[in-house]
N, C-alpha and C positions, 0 to 999 in steps of 0.2 A: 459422636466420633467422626474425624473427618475420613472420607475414603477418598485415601491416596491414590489407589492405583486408577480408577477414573474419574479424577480432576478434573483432568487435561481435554477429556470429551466435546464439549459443547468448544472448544476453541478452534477445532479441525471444521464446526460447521459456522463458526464468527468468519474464517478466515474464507472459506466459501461466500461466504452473505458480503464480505468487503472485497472479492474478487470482482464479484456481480458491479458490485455499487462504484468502481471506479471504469467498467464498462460502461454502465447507464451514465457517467459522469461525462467521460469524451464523447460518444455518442450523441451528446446533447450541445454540443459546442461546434458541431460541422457548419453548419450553417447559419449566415450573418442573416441577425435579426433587425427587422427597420427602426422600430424604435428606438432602440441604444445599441452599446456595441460589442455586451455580453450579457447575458444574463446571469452569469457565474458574478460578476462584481457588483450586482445591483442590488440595495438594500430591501429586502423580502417585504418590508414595510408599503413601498411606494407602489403602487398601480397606473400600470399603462394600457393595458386592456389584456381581456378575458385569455384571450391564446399565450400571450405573455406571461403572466399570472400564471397558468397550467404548467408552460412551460418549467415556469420559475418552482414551482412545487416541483414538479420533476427533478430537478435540479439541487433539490433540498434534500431527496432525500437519496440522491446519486452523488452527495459529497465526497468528492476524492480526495480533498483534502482530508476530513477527517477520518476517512477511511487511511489515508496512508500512515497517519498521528495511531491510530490503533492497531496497524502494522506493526510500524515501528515498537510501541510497546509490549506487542506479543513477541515479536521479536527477542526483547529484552528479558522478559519472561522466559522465553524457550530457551535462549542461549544459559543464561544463566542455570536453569535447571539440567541444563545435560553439562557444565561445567564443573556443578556439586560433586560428579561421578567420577572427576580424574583428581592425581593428585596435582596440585598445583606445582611444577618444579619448568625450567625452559625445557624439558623437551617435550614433554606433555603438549605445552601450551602447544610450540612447536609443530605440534602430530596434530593438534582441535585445530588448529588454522588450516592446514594443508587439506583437514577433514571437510573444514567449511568450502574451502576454493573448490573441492573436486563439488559437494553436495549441490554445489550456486552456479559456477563458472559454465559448463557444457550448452546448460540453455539459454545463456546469456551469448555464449560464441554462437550456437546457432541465429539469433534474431542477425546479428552484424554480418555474420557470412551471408545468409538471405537475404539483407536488405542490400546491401554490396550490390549483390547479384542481379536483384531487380533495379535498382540504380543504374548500372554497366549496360544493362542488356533490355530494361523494357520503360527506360523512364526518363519525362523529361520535368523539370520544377515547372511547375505552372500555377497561376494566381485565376481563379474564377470569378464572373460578376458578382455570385452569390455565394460564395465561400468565404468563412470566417478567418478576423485575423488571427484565431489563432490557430486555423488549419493551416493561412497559407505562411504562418511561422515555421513549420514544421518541414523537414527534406529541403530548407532552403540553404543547402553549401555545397562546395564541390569536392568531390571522391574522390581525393589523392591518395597515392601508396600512404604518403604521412598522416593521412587524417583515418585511413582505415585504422592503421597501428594506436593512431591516438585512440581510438574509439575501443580500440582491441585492451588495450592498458589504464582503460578509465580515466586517460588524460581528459578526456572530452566523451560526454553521452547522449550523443547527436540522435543517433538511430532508437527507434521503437519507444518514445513518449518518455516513459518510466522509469528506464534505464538509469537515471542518477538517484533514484533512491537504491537502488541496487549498489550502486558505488558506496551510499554512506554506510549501506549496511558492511560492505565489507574495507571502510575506515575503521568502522566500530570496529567490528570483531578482530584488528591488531589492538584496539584499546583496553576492549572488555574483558579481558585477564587482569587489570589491572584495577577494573569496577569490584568485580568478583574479589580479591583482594581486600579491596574497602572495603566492602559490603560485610564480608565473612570476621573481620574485626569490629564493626559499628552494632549498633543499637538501634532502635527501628526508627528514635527519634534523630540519633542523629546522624541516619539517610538520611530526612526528610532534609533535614539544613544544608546537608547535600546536593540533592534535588534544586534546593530553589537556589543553593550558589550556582550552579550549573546552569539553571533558568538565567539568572542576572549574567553570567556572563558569556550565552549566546548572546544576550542583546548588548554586549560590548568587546569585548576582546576576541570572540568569534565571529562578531559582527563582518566579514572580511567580504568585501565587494568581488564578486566572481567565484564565491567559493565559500558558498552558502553549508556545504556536508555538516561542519562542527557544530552548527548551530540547533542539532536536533538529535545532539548527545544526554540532554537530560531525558530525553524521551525512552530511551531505551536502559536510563540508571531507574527511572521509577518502572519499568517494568522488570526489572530485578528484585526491587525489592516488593511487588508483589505478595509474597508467599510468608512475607513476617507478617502478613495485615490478613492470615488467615481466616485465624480466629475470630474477626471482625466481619469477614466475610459469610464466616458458618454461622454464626450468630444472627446477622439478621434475618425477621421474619419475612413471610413471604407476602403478608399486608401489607409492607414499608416497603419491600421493594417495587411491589405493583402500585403503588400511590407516587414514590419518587421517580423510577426508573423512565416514564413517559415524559414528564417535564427533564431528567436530566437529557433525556437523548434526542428533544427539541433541541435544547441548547448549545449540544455536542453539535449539530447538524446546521445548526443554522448562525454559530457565534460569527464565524469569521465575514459571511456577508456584512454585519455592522460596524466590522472595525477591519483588523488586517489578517493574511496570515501569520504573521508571527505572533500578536497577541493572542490572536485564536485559536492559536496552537496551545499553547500555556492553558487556556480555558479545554479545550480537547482533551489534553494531557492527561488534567486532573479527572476529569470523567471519565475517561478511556480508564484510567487508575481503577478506579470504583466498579465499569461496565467488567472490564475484565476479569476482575478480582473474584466478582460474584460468578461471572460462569468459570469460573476454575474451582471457586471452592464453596460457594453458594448454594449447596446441596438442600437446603428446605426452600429457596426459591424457584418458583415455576413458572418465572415470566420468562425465563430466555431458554424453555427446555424443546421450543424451534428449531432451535440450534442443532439439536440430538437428530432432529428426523433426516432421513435419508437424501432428501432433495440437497440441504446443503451442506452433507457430510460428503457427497459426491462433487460436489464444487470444491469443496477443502480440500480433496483429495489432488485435484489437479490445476487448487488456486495457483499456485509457485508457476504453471506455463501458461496460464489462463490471465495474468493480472502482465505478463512480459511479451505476449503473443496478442494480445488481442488489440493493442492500437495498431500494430503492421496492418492486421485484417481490416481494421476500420477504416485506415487511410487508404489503401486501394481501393475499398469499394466506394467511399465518398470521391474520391478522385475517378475512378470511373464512371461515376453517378453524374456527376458534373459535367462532366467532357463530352459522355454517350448521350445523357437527359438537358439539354440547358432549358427546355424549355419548360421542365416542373412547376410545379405554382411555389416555389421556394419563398417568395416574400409573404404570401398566403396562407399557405399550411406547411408553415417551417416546424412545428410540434409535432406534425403527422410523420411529414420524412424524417424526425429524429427519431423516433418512436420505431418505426418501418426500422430505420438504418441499426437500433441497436439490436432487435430483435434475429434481424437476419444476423449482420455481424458477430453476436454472441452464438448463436446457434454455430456458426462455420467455425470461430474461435473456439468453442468448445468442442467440435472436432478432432481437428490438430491438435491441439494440447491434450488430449486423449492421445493420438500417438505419439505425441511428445515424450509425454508422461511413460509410456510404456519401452520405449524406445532409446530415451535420452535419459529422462530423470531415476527412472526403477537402475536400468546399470549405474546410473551416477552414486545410489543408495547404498547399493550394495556392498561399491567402491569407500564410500565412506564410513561406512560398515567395519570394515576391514579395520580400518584405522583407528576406529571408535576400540575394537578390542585389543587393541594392541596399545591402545593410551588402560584399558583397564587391567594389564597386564600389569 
């Protein structure tokens, strides 16, 4: 028999372990490496030399990408499971949206007021010998009244890295009333047909140059339907998952270096389906009971200011690193100072999002709280 009420366990410490791994991800991309001109693009297969190579495992297994593809999904998963709870009518929905904006919205106005702030008051854009292009992508526009507002409205998600997956989660969530909807009329197979019309038509009718969000709306329909594929989940033993679950989570990890992100995503998707499924309802398996221990149940705890705060922390201290050190061995032991940069970096990031969390997100909770019982009302 499946036990309901701690399912949901090991996904508070998934979502810790995918806080982590899109740290070690940017972390790893400050600094221009000689050889080529990222190692995020470069095919895992090819060897250019031993630091490179290190690096590049590094790299593999601080996939941000497929970390934000298993976000996404949990995402679709959690929403959908606190949506079962109300009744479906417009005011409802109404009161779950408003619920979502207070639970997301405050830590997100914080990153933009403080980056504002250090913008205005301690910063100038600057390009380094030995910095990456896609650090020196990053803080390169100018700070008008209008482009605060834009950033403020999710016109534009300039400031703090991440910021535009935040945007499409809260596209979704004006959509995902309407999933839930579907979902709660369909049958498991035909989600599925679902699913991959949604896949086909990211890569064409959502396909819209500069406005990438819709295109990673099937990702949070298959994590919806999760929870029909219980069964499937409790079912497997704990021999097949410990034989499969290594080679699937190579592939989850490393698909998109050999082809693109969008096809790799699709290949993610479907894992991410499977990786999750089993620590939600995979109760006879005991490859991912990791999850459960303390170390990244405390990271889950305070992933939400941890995965939105922690590129702010990383680009001051590489930008400081730069300006104060130029004379590091940066072409030399570029793995060292990544390594060095994420360590410190996460440690201070995990700080602040400690008071964040206490501070910002727990009143934001409670607020949302409120509303949650007044939709069960």
């Amino acid at each position: 028999m499946i036990n309901t009420s701690n399912r949901l366990s090991k996904l508070d410490g998934l979502r810790g372990l995918l806080s982590l791994i899109v740290c070690l991800n940017h972390s790893f991309l400050v600094v221009a490496i000689p050889s080529f001109a990222n190692v995020w693009q470069q095919n895992p297969f090819i060897f250019h030399d031993i630091q490179s190579k290190i690096q590049q495992l590094f790299m593999l297994l601080g996939n941000g990408g497929a970390a934000v593809t298993l976000f996404f999904l949990l995402s679709g998963l959690v929403l959908g499971q606190s949506m079962t709870k109300i009744k479906m009518n417009i005011k409802n929905i109404a009161l779950f949206l408003i619920k979502r904006i207070i639970r997301l919205y405050p830590v997100y106005l914080l990153i933009v007021i403080a980056t504002s702030l250090y913008m205005k008051y301690g910063f100038t854009y600057s390009t380094f010998l030995n910095s990456s292009a896609w650090f020196n992508w990053w803080m390169n526009f100018n700070l008008t009244q209008k482009e605060f507002i834009q950033n403020i409205l999710f016109i534009h998600t300039y400031f703090g890295g991440v910021t535009w997956t935040l945007r499409v989660i809260f596209i979704v969530s004006f959509i995902f009333p309407a999933f839930v909807y579907i979902s709660n009329k369909t049958t498991w197979w035909k989600d599925l047909i679902i699913s991959f019309l949604l896949i086909y038509i990211s890569f064409t009718l959502f396909n819209i140059e500069g406005f990438r969000d819709l295109r990673y709306l099937y990702m949070f329909y298959l994590g919806l339907i999760i929870p029909k594929f219980k069964n499937l989940f409790y079912s497997m033993s704990n021999r097949f998952a410990v034989f499969v679950l290594p080679f699937a989570i190579l592939i989850l990890l490393g698909f998109r270096y050999l082809t693109d992100e969008y096809i790799g995503g699709v290949v993610e998707s479907i894992i991410s389906f499977f990786v999750i499924g089993i620590a939600a309802y995979g109760e006879k398996i005991s490859a991912l009971n990791i999850l459960d221990g303390k170390f990244f149940k405390f990271f889950g705890k305070i992933s939400y200011s941890l995965y939105l705060i922690h590129f702010s922390i990383l680009y001051i201290m590489a930008k400081t690193m730069f300006q104060y050190f130029p004379n590091l061995p940066y072409k030399n032991e570029y793995m060292l100072i990544h390594l060095v940069l994420f360590i410190i970096s996460t440690v201070i990031a995990t700080g602040v999002s400690l008071l964040v969390y206490r501070f910002i997100e727990q009143p934001s909770h409670s607020l949302s709280r409120k509303f949650g019982e007044k939709i069960s009302k």
